[in-house]
PyMOL commands that place a pseudoatom at each C-alpha (Angstrom):
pseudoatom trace, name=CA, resn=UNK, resi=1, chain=A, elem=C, hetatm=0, pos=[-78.956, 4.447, 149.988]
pseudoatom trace, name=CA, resn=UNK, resi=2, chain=A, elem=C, hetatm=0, pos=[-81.557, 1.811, 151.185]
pseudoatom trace, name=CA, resn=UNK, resi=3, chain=A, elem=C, hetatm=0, pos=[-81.756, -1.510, 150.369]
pseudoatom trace, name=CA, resn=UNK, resi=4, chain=A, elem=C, hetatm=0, pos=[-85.347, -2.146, 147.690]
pseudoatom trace, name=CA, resn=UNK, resi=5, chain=A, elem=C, hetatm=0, pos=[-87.027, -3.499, 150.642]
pseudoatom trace, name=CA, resn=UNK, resi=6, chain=A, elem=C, hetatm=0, pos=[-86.704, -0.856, 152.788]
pseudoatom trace, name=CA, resn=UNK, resi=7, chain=A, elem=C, hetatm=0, pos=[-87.714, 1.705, 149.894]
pseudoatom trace, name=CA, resn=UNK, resi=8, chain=A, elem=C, hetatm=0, pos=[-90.670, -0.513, 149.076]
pseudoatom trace, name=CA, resn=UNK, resi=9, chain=A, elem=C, hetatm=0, pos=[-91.515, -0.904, 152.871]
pseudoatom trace, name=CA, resn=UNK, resi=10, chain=A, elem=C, hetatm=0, pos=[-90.841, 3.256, 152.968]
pseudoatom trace, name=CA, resn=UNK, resi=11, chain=A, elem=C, hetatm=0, pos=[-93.821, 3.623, 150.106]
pseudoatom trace, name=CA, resn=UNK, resi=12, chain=A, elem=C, hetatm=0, pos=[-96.046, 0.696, 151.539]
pseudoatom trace, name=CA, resn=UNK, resi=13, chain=A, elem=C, hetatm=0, pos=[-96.419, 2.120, 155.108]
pseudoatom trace, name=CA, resn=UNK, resi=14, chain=A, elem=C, hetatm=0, pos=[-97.291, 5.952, 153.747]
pseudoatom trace, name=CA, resn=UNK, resi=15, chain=A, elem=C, hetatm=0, pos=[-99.715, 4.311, 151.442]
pseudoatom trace, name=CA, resn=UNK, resi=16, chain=A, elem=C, hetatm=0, pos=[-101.566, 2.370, 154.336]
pseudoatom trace, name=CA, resn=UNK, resi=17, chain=A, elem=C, hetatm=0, pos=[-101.285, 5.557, 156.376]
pseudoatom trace, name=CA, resn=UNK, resi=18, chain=A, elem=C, hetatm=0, pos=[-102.862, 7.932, 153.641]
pseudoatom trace, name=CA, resn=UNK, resi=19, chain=A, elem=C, hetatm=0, pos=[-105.660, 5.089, 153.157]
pseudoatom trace, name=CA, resn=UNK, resi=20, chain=A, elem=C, hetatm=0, pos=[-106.146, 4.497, 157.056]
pseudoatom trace, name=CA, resn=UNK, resi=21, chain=A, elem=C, hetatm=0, pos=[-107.141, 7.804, 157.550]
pseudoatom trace, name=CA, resn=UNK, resi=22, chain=A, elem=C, hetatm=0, pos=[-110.580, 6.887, 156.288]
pseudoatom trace, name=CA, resn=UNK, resi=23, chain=A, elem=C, hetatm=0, pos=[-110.659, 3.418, 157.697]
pseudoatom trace, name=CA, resn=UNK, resi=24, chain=A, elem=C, hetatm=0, pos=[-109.658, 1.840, 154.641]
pseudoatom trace, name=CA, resn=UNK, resi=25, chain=A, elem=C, hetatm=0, pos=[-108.092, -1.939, 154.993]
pseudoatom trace, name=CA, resn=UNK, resi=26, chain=A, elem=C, hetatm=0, pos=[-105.887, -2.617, 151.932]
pseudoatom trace, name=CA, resn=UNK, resi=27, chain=A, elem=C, hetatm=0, pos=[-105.165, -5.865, 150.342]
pseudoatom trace, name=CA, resn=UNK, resi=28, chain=A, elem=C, hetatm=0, pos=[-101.468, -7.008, 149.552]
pseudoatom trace, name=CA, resn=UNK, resi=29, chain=A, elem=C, hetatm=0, pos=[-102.017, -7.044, 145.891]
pseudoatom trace, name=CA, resn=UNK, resi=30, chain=A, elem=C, hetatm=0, pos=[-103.742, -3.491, 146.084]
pseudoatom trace, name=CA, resn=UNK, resi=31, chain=A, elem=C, hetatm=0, pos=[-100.618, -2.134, 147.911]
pseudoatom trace, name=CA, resn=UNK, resi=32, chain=A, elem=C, hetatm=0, pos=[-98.119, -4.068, 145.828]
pseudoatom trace, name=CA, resn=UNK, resi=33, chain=A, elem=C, hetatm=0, pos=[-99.975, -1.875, 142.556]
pseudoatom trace, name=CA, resn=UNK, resi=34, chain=A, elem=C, hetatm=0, pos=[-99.555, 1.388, 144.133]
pseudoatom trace, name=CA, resn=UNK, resi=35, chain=A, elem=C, hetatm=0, pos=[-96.124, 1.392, 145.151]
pseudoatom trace, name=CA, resn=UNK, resi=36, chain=A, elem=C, hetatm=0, pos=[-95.006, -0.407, 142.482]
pseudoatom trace, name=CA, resn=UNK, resi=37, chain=A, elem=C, hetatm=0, pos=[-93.692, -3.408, 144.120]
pseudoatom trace, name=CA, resn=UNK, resi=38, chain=A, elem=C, hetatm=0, pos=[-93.381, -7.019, 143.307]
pseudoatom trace, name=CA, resn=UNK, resi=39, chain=A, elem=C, hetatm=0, pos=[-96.459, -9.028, 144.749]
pseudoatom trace, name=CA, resn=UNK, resi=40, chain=A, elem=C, hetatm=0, pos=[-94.914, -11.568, 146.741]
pseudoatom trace, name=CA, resn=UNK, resi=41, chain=A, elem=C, hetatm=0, pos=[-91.933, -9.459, 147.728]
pseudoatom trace, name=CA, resn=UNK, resi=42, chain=A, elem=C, hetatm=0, pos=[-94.277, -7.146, 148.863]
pseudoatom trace, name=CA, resn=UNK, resi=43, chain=A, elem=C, hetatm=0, pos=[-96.545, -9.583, 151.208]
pseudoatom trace, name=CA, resn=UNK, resi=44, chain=A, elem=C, hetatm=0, pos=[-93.175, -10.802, 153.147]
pseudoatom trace, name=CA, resn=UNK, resi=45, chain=A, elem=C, hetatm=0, pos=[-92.363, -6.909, 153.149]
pseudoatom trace, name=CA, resn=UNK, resi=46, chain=A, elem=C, hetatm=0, pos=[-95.610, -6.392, 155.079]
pseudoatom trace, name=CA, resn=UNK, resi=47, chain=A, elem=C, hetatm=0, pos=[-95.079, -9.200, 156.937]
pseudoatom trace, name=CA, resn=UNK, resi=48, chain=A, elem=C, hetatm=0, pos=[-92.583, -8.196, 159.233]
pseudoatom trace, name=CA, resn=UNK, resi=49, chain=A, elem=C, hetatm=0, pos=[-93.998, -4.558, 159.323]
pseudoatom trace, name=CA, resn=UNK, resi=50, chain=A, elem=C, hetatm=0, pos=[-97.298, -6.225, 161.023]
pseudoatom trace, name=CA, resn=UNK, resi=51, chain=A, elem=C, hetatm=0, pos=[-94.853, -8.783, 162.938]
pseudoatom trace, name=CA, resn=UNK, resi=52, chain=A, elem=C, hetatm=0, pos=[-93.304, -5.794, 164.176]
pseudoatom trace, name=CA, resn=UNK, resi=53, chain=A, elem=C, hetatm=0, pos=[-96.005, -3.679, 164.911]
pseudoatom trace, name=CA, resn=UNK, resi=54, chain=A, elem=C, hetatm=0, pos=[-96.099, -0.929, 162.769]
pseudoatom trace, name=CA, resn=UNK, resi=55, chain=A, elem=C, hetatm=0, pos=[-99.166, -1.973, 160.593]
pseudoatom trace, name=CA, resn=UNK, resi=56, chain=A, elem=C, hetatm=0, pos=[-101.866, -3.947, 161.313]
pseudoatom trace, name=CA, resn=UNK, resi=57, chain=A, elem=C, hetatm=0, pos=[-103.983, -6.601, 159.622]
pseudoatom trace, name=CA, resn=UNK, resi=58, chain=A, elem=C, hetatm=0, pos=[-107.175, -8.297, 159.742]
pseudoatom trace, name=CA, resn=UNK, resi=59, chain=A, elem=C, hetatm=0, pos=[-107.518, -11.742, 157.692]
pseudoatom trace, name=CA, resn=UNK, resi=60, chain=A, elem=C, hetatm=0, pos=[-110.794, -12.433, 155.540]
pseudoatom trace, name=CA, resn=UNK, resi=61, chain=A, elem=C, hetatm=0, pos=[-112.890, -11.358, 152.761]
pseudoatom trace, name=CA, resn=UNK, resi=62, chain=A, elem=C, hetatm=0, pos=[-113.058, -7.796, 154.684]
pseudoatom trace, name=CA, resn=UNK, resi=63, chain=A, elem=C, hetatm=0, pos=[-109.390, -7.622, 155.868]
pseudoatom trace, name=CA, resn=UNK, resi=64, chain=A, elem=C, hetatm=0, pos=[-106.374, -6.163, 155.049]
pseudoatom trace, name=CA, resn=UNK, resi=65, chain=A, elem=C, hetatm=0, pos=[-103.399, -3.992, 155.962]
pseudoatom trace, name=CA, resn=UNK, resi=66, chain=A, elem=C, hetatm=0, pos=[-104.249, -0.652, 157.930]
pseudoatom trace, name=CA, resn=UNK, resi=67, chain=A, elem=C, hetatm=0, pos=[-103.035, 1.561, 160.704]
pseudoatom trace, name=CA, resn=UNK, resi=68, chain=A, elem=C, hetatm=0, pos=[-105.071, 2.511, 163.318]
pseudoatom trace, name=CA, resn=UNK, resi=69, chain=A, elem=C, hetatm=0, pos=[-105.072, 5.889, 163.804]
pseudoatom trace, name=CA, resn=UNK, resi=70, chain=A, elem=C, hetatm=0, pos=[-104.873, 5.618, 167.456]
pseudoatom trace, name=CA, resn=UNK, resi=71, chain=A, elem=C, hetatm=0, pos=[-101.575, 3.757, 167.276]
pseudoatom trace, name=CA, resn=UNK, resi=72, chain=A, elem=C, hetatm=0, pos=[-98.590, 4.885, 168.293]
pseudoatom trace, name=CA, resn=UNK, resi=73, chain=A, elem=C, hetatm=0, pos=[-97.176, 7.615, 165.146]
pseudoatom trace, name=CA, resn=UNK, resi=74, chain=A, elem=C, hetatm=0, pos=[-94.610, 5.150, 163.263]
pseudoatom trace, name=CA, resn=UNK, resi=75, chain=A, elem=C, hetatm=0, pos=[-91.335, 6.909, 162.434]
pseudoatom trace, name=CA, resn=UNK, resi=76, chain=A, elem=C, hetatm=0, pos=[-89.552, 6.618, 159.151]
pseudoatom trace, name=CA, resn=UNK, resi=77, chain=A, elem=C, hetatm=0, pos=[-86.495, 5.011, 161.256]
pseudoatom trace, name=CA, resn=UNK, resi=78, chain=A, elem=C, hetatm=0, pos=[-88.875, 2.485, 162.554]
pseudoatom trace, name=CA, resn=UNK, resi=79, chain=A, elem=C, hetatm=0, pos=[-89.475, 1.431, 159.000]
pseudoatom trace, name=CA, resn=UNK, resi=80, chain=A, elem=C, hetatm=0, pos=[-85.482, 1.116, 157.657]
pseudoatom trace, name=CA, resn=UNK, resi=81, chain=A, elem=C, hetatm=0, pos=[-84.813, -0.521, 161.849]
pseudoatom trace, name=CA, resn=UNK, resi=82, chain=A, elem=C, hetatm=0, pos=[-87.691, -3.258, 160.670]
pseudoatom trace, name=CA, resn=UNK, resi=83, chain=A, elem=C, hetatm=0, pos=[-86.559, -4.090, 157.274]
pseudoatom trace, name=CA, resn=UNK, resi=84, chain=A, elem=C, hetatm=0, pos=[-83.119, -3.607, 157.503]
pseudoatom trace, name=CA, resn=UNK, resi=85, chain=A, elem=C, hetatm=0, pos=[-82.504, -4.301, 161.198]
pseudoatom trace, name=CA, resn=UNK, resi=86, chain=A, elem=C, hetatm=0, pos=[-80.509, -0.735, 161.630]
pseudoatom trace, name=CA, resn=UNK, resi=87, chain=A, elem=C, hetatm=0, pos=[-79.524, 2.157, 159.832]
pseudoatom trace, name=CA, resn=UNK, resi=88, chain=A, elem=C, hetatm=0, pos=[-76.250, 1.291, 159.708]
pseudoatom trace, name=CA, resn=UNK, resi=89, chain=A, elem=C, hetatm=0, pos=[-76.142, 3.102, 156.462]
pseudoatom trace, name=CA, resn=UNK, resi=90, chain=A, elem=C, hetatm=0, pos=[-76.095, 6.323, 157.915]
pseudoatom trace, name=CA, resn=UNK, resi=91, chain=A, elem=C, hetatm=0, pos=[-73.305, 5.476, 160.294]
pseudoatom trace, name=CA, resn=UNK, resi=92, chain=A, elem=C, hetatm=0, pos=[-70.751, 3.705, 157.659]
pseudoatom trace, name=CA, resn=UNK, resi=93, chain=A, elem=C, hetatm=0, pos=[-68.193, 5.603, 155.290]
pseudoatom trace, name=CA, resn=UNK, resi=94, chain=A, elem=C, hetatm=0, pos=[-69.583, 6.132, 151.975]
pseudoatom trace, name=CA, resn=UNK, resi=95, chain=A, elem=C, hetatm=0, pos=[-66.796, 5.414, 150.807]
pseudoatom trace, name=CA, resn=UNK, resi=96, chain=A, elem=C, hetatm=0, pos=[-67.471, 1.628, 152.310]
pseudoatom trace, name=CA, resn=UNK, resi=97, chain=A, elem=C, hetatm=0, pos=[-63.953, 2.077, 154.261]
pseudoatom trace, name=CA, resn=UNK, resi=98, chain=A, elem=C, hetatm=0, pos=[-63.695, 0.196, 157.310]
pseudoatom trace, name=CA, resn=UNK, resi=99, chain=A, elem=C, hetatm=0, pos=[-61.795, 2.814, 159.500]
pseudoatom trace, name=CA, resn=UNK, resi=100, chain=A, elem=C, hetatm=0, pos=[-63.263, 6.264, 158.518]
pseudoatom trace, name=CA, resn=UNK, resi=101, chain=A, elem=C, hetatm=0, pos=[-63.905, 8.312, 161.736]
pseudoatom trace, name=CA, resn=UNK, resi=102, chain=A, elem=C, hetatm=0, pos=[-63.393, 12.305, 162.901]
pseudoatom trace, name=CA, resn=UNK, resi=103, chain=A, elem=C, hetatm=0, pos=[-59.683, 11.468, 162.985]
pseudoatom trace, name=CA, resn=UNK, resi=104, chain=A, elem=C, hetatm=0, pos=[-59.318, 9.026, 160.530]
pseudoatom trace, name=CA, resn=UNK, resi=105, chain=A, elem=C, hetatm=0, pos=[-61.410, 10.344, 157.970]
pseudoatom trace, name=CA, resn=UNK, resi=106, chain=A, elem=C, hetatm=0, pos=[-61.985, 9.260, 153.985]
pseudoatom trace, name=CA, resn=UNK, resi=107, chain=A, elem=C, hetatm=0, pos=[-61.685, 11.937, 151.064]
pseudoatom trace, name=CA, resn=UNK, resi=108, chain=A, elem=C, hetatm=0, pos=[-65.283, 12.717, 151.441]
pseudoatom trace, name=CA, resn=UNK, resi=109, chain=A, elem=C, hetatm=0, pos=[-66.035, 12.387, 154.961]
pseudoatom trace, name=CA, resn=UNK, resi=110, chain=A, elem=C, hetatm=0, pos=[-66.242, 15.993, 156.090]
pseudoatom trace, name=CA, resn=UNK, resi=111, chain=A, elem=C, hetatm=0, pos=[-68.236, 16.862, 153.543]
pseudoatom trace, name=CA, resn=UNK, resi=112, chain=A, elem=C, hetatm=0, pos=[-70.872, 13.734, 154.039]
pseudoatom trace, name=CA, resn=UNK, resi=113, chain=A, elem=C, hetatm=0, pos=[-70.973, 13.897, 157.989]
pseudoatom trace, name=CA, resn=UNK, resi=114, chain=A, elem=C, hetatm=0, pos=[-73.420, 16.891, 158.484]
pseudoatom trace, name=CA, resn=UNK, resi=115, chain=A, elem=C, hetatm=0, pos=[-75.811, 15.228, 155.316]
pseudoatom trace, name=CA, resn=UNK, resi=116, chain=A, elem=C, hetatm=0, pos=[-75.867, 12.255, 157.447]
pseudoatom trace, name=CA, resn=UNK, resi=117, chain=A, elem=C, hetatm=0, pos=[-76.551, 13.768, 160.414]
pseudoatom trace, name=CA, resn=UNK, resi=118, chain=A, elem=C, hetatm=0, pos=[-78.988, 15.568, 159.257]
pseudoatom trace, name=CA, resn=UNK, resi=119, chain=A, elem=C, hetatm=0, pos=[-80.953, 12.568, 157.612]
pseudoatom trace, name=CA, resn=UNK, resi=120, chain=A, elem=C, hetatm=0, pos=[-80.365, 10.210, 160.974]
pseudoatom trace, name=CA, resn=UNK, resi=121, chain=A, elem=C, hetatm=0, pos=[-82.079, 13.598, 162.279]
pseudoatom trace, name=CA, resn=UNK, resi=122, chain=A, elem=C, hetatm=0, pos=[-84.861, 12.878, 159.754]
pseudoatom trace, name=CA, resn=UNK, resi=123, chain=A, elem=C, hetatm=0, pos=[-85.387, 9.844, 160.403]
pseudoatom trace, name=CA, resn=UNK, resi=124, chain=A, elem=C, hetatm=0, pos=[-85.509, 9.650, 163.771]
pseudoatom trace, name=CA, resn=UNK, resi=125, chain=A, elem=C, hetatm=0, pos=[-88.500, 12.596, 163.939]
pseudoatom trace, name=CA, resn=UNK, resi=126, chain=A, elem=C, hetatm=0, pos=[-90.303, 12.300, 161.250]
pseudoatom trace, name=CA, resn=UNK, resi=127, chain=A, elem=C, hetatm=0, pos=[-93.224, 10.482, 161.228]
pseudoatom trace, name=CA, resn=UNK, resi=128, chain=A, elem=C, hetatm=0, pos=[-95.641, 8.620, 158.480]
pseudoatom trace, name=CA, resn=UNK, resi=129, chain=A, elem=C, hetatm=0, pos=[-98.660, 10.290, 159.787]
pseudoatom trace, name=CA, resn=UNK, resi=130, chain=A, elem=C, hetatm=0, pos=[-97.036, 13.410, 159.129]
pseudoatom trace, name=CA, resn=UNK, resi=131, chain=A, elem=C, hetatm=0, pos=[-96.583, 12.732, 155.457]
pseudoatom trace, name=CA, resn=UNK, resi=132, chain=A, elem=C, hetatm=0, pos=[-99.252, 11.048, 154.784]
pseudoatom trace, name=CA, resn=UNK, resi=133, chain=A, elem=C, hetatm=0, pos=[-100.982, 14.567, 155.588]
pseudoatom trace, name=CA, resn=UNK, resi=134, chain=A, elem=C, hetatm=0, pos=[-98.269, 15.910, 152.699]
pseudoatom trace, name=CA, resn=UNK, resi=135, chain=A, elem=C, hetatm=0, pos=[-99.598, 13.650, 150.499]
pseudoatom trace, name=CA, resn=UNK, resi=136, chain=A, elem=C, hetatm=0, pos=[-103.599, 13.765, 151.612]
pseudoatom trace, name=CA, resn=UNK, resi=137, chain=A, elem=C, hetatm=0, pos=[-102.924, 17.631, 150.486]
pseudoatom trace, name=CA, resn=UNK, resi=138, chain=A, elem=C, hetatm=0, pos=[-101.561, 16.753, 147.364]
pseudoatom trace, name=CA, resn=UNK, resi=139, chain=A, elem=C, hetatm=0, pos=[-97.987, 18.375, 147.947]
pseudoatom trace, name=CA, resn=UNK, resi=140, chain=A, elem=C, hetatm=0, pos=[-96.151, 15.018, 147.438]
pseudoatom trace, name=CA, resn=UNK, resi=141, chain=A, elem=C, hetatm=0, pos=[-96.932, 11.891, 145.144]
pseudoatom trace, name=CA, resn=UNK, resi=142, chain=A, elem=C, hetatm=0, pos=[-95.928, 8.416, 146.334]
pseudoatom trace, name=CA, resn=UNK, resi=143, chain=A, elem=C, hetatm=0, pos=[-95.845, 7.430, 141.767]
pseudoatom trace, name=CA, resn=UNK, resi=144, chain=A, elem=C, hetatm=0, pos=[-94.250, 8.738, 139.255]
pseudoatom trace, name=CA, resn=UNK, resi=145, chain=A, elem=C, hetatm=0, pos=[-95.811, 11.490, 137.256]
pseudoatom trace, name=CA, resn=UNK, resi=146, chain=A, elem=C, hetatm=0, pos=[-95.054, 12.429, 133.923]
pseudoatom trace, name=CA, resn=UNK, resi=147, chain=A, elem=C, hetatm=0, pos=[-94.900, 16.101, 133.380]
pseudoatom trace, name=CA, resn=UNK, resi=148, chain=A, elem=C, hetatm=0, pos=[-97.434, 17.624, 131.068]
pseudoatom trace, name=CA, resn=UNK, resi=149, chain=A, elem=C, hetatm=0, pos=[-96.175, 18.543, 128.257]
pseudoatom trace, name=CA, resn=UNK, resi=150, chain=A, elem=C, hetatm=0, pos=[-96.625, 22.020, 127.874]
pseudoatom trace, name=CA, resn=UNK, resi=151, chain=A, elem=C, hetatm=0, pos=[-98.167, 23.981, 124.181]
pseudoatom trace, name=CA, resn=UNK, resi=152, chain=A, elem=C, hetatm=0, pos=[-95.957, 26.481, 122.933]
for i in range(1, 152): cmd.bond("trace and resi %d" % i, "trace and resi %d" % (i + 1))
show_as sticks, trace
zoom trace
């Protein structure tokens, strides 16, 4: 549904959030690791997210990405508006029809309207500091996990 750099700037900024919390600066090769990113895609990703103003960052041997926790709370539609300069992908036919509306709709637009609605919902309120408490907890994962196989 999102372009890779949005996805990738998605993972990046809950990563810096979770490590923030302790004042933890994070380089762009550290972050490119744990989201698994490409390493220069990922610096021009961060980039505009500092350009912005959603991260920060400090250059030198003791610098690095972070957010300060007395910032402003960063919302995931702030992400997808920097990287992709709108969510226009929420507001388009899935379909990719030009002229799908209420009274003009495509085969699938009643049953896609209240998803999207929902999600722009989403978006708009939910915040990275919020997650990043989700994921401090260890009720979500920002990598892949394999399941354990289990012994029968």
């Amino acid at each position: 549904m999102f372009s890779k750099a949005c996805e990738y700037a998605l993972r990046a900024v809950l990563y810096i959030s979770l490590k923030s919390v302790n004042g933890s600066r994070m380089s762009i090769p550290e972050i490119a690791k744990e989201i698994d990113a490409p390493l220069a895609f990922t610096g021009k990703i961060l980039q505009t997210l500092a350009r912005e103003g959603l991260i920060s960052s400090i250059k030198g041997p003791n610098g690095g990405f972070y957010i300060d926790p007395k910032s402003k709370p960063v919302t995931l539609r702030d992400i997808v508006h920097a990287i992709d300069g709108s969510d226009d992908v929420l507001h388009t036919c899935t379909l990719g029809l030009k002229e799908c509306s209420d009274k003009f709709p495509c085969p699938i637009h009643g049953e896609i309207k209240a998803y999207k609605e929902r999600l722009r919902k989403v978006m708009r309120e939910t915040t990275v500091q919020s997650l990043a408490g989700d994921l401090t907890k260890g009720r979500t994962f920002l990598k892949n996990v394999k399941p354990k196989k289990s012994r029968a």
